[in-house]
Chimera marker file (.cmm) of the C-alpha trace (Angstrom):
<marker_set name="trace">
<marker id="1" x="49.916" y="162.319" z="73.065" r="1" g="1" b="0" radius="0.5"/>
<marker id="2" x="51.933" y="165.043" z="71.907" r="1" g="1" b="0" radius="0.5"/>
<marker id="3" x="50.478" y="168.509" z="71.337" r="1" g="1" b="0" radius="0.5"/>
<marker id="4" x="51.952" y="171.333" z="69.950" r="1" g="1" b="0" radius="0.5"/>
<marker id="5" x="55.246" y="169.498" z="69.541" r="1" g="1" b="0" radius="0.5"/>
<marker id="6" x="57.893" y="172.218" z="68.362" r="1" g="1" b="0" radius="0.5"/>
<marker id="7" x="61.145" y="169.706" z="68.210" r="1" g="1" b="0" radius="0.5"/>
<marker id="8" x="61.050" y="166.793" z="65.636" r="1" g="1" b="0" radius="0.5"/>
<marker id="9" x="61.958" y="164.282" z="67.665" r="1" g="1" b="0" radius="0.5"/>
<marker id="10" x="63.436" y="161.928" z="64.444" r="1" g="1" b="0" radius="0.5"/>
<marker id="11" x="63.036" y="158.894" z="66.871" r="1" g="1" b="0" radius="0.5"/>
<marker id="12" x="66.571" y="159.689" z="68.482" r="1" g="1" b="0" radius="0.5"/>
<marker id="13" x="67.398" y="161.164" z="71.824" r="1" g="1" b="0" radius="0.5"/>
<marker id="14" x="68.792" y="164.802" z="71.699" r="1" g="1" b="0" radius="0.5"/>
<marker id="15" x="72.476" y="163.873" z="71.326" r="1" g="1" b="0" radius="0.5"/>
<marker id="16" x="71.817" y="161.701" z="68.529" r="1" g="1" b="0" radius="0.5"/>
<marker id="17" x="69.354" y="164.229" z="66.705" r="1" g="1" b="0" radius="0.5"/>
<marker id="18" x="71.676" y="167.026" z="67.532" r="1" g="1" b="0" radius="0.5"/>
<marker id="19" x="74.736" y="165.105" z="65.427" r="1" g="1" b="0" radius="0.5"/>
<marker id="20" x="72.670" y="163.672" z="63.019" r="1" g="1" b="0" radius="0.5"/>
<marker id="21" x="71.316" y="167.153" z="61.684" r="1" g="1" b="0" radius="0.5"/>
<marker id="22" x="74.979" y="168.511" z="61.908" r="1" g="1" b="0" radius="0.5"/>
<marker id="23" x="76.545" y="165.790" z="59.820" r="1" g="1" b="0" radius="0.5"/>
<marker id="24" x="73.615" y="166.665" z="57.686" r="1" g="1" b="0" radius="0.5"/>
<marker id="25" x="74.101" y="170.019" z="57.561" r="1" g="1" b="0" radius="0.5"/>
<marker id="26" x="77.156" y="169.630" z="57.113" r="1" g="1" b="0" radius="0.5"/>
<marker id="27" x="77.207" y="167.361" z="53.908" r="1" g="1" b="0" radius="0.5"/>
<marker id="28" x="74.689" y="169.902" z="52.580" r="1" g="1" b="0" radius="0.5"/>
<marker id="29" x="77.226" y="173.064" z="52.448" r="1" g="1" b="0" radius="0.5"/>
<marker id="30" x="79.894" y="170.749" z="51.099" r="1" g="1" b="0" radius="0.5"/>
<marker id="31" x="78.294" y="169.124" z="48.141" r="1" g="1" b="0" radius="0.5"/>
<marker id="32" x="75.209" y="171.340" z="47.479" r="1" g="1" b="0" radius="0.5"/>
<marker id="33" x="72.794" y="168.827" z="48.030" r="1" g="1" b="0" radius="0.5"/>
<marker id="34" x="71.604" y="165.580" z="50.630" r="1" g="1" b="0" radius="0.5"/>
<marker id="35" x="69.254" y="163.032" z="49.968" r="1" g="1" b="0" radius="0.5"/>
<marker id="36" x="67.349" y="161.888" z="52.433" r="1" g="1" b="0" radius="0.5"/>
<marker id="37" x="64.082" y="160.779" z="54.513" r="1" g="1" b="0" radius="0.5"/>
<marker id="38" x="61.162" y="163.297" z="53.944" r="1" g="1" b="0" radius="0.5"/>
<marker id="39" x="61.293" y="163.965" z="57.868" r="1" g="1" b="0" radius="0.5"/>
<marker id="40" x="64.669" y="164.337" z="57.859" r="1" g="1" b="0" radius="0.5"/>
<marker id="41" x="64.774" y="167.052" z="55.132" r="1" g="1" b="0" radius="0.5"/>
<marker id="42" x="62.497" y="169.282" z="56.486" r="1" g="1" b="0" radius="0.5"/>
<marker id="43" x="64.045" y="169.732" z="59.774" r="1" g="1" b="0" radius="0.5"/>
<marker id="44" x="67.495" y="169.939" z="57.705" r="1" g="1" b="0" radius="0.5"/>
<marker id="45" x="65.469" y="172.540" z="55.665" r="1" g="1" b="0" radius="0.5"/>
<marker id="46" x="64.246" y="174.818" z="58.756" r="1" g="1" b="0" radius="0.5"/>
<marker id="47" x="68.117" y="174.195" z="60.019" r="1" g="1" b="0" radius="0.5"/>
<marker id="48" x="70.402" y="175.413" z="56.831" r="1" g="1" b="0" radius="0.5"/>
<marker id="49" x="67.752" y="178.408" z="56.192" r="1" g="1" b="0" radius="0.5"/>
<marker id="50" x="67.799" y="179.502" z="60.136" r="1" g="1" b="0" radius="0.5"/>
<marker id="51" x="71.716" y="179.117" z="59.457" r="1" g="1" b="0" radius="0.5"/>
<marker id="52" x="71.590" y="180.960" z="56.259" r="1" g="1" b="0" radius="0.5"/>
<marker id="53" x="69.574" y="183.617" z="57.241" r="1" g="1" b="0" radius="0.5"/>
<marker id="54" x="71.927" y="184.820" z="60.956" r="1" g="1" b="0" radius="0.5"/>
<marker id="55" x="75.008" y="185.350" z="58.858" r="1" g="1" b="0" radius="0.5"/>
<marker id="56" x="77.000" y="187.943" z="60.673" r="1" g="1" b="0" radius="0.5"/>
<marker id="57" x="80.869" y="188.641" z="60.950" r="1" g="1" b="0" radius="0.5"/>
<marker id="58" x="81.568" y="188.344" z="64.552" r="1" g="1" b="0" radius="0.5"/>
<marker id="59" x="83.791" y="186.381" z="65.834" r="1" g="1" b="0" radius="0.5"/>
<marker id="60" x="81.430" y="184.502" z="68.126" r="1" g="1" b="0" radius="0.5"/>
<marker id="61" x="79.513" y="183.477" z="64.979" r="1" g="1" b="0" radius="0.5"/>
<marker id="62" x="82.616" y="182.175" z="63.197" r="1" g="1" b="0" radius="0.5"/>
<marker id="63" x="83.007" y="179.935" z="66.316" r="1" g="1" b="0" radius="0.5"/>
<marker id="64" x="79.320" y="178.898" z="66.288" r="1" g="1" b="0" radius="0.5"/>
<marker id="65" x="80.188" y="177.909" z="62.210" r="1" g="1" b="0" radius="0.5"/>
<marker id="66" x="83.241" y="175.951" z="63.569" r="1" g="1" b="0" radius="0.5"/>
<marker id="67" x="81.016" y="173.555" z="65.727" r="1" g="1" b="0" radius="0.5"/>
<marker id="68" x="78.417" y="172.945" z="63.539" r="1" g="1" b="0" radius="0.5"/>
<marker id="69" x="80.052" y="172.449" z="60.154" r="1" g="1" b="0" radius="0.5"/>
<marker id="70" x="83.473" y="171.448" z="62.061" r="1" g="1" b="0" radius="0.5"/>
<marker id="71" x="85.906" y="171.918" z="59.174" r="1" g="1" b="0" radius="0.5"/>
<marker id="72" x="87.702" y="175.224" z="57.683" r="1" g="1" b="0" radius="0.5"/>
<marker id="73" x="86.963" y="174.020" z="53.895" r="1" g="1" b="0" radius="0.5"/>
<marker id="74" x="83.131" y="173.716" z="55.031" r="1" g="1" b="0" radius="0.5"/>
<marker id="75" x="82.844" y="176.829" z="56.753" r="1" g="1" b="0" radius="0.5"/>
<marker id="76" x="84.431" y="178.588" z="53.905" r="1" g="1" b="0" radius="0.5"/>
<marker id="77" x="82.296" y="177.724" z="51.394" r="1" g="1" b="0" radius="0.5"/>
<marker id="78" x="79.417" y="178.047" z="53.621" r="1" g="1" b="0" radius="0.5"/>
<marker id="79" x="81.060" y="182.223" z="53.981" r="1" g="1" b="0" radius="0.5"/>
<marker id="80" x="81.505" y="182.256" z="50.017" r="1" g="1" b="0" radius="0.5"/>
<marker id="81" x="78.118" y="180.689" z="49.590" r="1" g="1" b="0" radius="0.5"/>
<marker id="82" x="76.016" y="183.146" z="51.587" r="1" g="1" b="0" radius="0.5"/>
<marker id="83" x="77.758" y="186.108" z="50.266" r="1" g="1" b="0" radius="0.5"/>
<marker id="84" x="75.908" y="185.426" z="46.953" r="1" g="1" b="0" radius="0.5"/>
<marker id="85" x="72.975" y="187.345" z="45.920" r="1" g="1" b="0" radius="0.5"/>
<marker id="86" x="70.395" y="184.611" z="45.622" r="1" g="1" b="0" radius="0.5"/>
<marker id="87" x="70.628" y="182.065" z="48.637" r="1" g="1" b="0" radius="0.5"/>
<marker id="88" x="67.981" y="179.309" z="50.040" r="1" g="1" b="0" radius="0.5"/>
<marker id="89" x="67.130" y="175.711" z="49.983" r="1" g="1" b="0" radius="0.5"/>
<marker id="90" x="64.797" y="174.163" z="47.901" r="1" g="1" b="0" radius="0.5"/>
<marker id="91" x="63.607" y="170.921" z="49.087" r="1" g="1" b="0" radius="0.5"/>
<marker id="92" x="62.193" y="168.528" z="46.227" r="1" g="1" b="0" radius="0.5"/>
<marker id="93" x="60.572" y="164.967" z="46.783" r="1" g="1" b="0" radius="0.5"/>
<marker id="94" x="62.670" y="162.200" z="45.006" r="1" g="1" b="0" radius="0.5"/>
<marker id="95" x="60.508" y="158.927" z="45.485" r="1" g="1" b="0" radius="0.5"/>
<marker id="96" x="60.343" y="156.344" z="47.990" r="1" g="1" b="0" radius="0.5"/>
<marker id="97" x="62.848" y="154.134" z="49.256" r="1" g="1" b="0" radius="0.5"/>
<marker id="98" x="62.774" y="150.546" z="47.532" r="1" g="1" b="0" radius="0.5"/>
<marker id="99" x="63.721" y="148.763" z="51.301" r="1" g="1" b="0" radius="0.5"/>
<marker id="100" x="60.596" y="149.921" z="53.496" r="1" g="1" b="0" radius="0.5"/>
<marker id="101" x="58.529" y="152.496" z="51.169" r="1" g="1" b="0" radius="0.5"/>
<marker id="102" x="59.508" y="155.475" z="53.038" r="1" g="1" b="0" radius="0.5"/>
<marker id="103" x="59.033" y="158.601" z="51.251" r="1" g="1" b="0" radius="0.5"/>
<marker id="104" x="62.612" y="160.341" z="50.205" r="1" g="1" b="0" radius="0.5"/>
<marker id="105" x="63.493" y="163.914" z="49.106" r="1" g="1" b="0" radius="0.5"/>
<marker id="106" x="66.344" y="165.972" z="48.311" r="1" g="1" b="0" radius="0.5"/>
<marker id="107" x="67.318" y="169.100" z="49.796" r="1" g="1" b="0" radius="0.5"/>
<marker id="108" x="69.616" y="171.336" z="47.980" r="1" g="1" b="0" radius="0.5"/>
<marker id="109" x="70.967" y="175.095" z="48.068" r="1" g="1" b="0" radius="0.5"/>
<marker id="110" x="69.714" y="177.656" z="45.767" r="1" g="1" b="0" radius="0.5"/>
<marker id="111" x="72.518" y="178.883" z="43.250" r="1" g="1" b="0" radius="0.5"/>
<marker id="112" x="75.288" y="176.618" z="44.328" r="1" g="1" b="0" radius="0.5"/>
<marker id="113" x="77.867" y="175.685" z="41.873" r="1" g="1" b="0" radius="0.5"/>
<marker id="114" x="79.597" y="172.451" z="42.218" r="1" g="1" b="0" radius="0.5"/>
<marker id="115" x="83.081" y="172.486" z="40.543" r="1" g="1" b="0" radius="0.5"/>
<marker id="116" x="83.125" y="170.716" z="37.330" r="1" g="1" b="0" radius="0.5"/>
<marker id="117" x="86.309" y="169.727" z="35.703" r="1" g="1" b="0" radius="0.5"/>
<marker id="118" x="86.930" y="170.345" z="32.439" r="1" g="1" b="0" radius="0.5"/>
<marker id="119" x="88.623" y="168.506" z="29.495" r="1" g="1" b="0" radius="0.5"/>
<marker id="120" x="91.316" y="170.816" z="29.224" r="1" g="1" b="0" radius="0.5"/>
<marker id="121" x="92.467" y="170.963" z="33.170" r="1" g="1" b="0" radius="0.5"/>
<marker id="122" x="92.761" y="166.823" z="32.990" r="1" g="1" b="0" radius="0.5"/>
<marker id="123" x="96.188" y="166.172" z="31.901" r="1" g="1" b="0" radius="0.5"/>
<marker id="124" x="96.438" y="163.685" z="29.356" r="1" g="1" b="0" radius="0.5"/>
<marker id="125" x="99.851" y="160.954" z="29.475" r="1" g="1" b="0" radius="0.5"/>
<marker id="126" x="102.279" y="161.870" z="26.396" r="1" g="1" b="0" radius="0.5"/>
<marker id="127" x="102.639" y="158.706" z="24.220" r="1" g="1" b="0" radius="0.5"/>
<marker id="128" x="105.605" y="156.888" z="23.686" r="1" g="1" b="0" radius="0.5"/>
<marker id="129" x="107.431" y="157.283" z="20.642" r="1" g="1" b="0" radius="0.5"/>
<marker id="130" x="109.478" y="154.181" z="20.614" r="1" g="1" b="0" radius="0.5"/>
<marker id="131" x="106.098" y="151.663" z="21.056" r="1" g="1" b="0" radius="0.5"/>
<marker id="132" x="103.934" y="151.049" z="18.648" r="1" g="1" b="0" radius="0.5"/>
<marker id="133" x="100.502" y="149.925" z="19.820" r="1" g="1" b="0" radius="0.5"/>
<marker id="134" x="99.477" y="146.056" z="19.020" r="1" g="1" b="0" radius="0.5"/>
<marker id="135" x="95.934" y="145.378" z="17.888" r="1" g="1" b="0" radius="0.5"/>
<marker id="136" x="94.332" y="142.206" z="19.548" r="1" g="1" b="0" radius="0.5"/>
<marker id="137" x="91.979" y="140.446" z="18.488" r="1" g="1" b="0" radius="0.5"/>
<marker id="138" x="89.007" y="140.036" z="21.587" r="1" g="1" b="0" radius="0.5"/>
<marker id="139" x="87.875" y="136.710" z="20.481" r="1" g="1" b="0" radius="0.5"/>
<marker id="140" x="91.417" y="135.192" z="20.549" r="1" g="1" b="0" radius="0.5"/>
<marker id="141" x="92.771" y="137.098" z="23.861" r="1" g="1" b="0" radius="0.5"/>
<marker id="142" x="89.167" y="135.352" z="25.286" r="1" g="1" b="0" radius="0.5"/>
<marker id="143" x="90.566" y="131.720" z="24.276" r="1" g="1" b="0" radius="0.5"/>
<marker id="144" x="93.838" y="132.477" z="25.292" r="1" g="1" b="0" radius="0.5"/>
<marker id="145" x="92.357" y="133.012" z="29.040" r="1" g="1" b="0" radius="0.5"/>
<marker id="146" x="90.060" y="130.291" z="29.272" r="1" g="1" b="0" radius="0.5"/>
<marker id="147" x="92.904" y="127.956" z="28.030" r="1" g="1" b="0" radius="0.5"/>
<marker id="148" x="95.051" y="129.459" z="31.077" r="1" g="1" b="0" radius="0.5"/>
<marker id="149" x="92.385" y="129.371" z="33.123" r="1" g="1" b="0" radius="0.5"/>
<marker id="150" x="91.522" y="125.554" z="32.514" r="1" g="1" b="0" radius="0.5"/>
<marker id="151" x="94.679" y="124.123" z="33.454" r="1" g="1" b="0" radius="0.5"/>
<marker id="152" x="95.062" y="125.961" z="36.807" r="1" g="1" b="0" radius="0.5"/>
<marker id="153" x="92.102" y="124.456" z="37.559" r="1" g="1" b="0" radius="0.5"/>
<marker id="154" x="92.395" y="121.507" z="40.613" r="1" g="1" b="0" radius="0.5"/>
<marker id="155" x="90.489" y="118.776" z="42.224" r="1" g="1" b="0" radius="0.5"/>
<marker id="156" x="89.024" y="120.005" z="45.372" r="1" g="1" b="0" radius="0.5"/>
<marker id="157" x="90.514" y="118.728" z="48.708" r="1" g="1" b="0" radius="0.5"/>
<marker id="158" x="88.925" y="115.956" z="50.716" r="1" g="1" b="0" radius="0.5"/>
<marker id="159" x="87.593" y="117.334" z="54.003" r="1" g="1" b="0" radius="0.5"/>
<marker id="160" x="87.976" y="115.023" z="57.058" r="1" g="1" b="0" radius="0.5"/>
<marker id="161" x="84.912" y="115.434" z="59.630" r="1" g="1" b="0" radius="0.5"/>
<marker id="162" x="85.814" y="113.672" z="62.636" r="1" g="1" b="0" radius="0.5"/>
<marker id="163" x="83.147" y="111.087" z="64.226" r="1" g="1" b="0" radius="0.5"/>
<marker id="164" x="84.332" y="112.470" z="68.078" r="1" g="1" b="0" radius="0.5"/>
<marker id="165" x="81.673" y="114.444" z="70.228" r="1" g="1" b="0" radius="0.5"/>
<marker id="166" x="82.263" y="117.965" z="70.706" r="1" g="1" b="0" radius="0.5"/>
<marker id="167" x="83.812" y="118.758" z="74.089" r="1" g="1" b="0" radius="0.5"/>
<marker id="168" x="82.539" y="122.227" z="74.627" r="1" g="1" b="0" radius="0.5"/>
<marker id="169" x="79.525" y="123.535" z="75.329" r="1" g="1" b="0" radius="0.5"/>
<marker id="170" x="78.480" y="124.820" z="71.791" r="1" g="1" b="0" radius="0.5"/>
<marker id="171" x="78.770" y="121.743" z="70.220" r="1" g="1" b="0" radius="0.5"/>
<marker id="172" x="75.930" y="119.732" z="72.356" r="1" g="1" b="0" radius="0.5"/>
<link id1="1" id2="2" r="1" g="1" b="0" radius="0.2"/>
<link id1="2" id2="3" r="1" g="1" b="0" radius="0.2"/>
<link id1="3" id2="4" r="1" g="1" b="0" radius="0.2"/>
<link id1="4" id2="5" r="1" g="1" b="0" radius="0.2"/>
<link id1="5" id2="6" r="1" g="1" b="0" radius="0.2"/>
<link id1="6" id2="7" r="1" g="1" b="0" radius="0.2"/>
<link id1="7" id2="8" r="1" g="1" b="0" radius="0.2"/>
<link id1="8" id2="9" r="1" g="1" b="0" radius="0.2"/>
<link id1="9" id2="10" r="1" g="1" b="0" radius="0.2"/>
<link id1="10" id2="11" r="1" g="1" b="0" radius="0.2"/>
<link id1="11" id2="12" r="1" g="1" b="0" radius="0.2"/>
<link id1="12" id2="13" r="1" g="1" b="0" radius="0.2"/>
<link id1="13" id2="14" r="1" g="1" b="0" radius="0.2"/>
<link id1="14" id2="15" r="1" g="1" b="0" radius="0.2"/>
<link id1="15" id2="16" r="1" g="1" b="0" radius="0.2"/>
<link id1="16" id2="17" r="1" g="1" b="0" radius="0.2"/>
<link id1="17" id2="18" r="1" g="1" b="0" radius="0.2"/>
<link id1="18" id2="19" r="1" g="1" b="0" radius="0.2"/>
<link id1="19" id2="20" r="1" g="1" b="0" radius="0.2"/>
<link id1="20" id2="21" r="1" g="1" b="0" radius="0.2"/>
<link id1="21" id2="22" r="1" g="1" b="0" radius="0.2"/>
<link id1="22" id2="23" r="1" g="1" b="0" radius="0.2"/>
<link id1="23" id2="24" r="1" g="1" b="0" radius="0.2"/>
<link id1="24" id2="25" r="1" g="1" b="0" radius="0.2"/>
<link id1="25" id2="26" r="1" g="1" b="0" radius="0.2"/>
<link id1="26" id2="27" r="1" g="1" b="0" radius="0.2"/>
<link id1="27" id2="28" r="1" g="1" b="0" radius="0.2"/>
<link id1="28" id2="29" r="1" g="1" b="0" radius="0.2"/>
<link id1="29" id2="30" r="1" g="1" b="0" radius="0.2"/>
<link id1="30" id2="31" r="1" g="1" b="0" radius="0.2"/>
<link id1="31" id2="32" r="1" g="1" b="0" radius="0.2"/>
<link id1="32" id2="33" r="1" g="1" b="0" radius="0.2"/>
<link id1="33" id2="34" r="1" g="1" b="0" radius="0.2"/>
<link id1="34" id2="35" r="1" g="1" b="0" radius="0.2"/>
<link id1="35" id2="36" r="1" g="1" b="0" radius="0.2"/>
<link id1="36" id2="37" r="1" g="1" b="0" radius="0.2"/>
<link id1="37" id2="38" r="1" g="1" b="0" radius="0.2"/>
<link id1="38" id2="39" r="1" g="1" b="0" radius="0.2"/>
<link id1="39" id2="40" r="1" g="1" b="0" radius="0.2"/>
<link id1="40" id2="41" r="1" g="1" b="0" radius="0.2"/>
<link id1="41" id2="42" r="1" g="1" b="0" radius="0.2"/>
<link id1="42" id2="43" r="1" g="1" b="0" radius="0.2"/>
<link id1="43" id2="44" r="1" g="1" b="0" radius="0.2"/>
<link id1="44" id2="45" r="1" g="1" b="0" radius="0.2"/>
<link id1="45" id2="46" r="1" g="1" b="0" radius="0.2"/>
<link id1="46" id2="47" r="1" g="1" b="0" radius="0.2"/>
<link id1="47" id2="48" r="1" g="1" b="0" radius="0.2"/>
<link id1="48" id2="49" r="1" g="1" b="0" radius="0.2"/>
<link id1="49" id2="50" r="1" g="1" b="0" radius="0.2"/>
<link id1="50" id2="51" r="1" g="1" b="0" radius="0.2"/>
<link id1="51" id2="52" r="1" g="1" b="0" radius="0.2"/>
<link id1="52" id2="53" r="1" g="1" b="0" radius="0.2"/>
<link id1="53" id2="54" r="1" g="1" b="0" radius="0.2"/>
<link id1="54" id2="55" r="1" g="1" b="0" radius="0.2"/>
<link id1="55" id2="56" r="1" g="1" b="0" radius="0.2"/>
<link id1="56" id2="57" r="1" g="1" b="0" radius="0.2"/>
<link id1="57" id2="58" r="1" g="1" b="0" radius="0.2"/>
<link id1="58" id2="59" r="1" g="1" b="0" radius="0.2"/>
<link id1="59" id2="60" r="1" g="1" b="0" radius="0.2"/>
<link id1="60" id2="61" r="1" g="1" b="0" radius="0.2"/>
<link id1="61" id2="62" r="1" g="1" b="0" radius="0.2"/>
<link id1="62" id2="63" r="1" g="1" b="0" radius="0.2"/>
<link id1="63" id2="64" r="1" g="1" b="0" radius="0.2"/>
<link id1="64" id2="65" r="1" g="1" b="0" radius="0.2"/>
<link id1="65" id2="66" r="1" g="1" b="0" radius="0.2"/>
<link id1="66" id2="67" r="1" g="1" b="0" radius="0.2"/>
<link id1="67" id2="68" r="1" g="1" b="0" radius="0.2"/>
<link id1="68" id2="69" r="1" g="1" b="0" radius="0.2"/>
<link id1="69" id2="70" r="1" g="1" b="0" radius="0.2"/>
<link id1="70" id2="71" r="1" g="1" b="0" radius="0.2"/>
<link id1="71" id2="72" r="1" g="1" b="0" radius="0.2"/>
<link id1="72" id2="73" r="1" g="1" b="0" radius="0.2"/>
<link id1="73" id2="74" r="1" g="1" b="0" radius="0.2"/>
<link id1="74" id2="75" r="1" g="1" b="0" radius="0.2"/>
<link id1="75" id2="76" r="1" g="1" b="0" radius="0.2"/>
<link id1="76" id2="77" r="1" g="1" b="0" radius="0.2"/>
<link id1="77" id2="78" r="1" g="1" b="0" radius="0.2"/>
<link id1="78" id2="79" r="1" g="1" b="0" radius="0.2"/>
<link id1="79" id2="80" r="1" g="1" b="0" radius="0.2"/>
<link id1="80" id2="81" r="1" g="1" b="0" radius="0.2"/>
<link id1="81" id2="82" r="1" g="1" b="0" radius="0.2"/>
<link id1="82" id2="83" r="1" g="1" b="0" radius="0.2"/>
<link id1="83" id2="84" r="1" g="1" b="0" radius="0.2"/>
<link id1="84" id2="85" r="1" g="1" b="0" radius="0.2"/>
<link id1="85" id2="86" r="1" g="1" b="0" radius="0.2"/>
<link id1="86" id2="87" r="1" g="1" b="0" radius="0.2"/>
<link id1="87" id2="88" r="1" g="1" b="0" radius="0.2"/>
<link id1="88" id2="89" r="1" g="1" b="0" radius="0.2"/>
<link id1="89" id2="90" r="1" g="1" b="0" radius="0.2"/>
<link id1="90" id2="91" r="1" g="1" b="0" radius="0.2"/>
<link id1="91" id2="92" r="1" g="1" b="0" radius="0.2"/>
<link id1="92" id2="93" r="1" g="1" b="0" radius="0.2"/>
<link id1="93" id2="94" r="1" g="1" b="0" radius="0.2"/>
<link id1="94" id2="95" r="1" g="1" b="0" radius="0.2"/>
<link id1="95" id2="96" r="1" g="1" b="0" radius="0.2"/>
<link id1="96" id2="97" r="1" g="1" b="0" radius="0.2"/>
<link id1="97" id2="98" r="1" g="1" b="0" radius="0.2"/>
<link id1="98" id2="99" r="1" g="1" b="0" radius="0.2"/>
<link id1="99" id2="100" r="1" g="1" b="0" radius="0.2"/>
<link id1="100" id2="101" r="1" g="1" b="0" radius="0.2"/>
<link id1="101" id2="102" r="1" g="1" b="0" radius="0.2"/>
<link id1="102" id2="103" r="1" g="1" b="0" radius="0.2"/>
<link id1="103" id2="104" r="1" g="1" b="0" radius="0.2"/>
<link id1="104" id2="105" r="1" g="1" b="0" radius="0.2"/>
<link id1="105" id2="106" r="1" g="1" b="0" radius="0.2"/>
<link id1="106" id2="107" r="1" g="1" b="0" radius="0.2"/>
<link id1="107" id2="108" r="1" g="1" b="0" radius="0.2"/>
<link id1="108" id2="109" r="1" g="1" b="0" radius="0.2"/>
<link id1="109" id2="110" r="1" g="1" b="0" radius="0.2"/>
<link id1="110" id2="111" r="1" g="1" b="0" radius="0.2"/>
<link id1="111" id2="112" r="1" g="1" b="0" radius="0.2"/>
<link id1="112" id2="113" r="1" g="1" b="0" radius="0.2"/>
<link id1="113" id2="114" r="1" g="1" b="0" radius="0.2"/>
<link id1="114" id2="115" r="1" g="1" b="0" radius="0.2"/>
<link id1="115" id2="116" r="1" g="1" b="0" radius="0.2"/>
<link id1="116" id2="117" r="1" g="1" b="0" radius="0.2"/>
<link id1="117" id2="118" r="1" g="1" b="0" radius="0.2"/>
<link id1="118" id2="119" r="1" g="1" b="0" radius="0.2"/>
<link id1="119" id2="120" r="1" g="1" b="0" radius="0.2"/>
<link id1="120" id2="121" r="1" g="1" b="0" radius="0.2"/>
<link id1="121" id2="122" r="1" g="1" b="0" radius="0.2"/>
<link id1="122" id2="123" r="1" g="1" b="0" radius="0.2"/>
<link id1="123" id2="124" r="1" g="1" b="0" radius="0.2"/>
<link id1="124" id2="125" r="1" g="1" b="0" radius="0.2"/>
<link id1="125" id2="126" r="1" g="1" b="0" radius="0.2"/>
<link id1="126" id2="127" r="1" g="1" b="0" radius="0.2"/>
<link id1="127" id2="128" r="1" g="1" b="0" radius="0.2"/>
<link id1="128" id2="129" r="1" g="1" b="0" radius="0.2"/>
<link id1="129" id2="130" r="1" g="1" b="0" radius="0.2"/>
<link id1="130" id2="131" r="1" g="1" b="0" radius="0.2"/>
<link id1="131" id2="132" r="1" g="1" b="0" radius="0.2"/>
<link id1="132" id2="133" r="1" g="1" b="0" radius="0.2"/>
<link id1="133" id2="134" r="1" g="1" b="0" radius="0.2"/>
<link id1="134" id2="135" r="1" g="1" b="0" radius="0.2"/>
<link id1="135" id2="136" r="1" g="1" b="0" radius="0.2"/>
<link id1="136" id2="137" r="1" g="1" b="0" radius="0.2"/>
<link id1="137" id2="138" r="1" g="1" b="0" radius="0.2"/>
<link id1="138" id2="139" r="1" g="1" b="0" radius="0.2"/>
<link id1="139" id2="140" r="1" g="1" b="0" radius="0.2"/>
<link id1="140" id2="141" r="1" g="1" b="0" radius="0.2"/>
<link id1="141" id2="142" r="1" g="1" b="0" radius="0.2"/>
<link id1="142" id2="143" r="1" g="1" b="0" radius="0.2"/>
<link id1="143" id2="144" r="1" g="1" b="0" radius="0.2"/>
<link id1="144" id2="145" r="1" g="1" b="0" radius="0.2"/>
<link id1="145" id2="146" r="1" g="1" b="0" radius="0.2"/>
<link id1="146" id2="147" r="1" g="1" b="0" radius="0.2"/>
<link id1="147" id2="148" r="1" g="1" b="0" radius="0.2"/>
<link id1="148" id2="149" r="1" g="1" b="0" radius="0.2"/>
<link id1="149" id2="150" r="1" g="1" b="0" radius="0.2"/>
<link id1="150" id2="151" r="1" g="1" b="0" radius="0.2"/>
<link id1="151" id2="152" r="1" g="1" b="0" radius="0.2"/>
<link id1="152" id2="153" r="1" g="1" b="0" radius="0.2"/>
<link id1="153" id2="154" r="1" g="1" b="0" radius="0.2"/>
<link id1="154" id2="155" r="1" g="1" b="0" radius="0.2"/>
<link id1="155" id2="156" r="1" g="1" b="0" radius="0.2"/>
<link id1="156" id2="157" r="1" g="1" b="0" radius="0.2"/>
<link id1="157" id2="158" r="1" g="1" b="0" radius="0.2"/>
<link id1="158" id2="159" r="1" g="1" b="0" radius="0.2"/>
<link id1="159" id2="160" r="1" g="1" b="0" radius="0.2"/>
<link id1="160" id2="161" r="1" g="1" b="0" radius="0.2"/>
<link id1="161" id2="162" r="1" g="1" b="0" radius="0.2"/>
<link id1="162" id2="163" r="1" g="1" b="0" radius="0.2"/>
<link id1="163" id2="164" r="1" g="1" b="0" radius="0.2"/>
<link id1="164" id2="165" r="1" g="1" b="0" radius="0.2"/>
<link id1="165" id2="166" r="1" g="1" b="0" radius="0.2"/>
<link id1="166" id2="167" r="1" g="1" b="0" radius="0.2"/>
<link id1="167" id2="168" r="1" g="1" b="0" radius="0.2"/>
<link id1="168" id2="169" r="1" g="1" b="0" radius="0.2"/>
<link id1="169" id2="170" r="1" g="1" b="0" radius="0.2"/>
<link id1="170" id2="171" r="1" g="1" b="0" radius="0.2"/>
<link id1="171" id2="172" r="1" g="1" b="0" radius="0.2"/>
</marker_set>
């Protein structure tokens, strides 16, 4: 019976808990949000706000950030993230998983933009002056395929199944 239990154990050893709630944390500073088990977002919860909340500029930390989050671009925007004037992480229950019915939420950070692209930064192709652009006709390009496809079309091979007793093992 366990009493007073301050780890959630998640049903992994420590190892395995230890990664899992990285890779978690992890995914959480680089897109904003994770969604997840119920269990598994409040210990990721407790986790990004303990994280949050010892943000310091010594060098030791920075090398603390570098093993947990494990890339430059993540620990970066974890650094630009936490310099903001509202931080935190808001944890919000989604539904339940249609597989076994467990309950699933979504943790996300408090005032974190993702980057959205706009119209003007995608770069459209220039047309072609020479071409000019043919109009086809759906219903006609549909019969043209299914005639194409129709005389590809072959008689299946014959398989041969021999009448001799397997020799190995596996086939007795």
């Amino acid at each position: 019976m366990y009493k007073r239990q301050r780890v959630k154990k998640l049903g992994r050893k420590k190892t395995h808990r230890e990664s899992l709630i990285n890779n978690q944390v992890r995914s959480l500073f680089e897109n904003g949000h994770v969604r997840t088990t119920t269990s598994k977002a409040n210990v990721l919860k407790s986790n990004a706000e303990r994280l949050i909340s010892r943000y310091s500029e010594d060098i030791s930390f920075r090398r603390k950030l570098g093993e947990i989050l494990g890339n430059k671009k993540i620990v970066e925007s974890y650094l630009k993230y936490v310099k903001k004037e509202k931080t935190g992480v808001k944890m919000v229950k989604v539904g339940f998983r249609p597989g076994d019915m467990t309950e699933m939420s979504r943790v996300e950070l408090v005032n974190f933009k993702e980057k959205k692209v706009k119209k003007e930064e995608i770069k459209e192709e220039p047309k072609k002056k020479g071409k000019k652009e043919e109009k086809v006709d759906m219903k006609e390009f549909g019969k043209k395929e299914l005639e194409k496809k129709s005389q590809k079309i072959e008689k299946p091979k014959k398989v041969i199944v021999s009448k001799e007793r397997a020799k190995t093992r596996s086939g007795l």
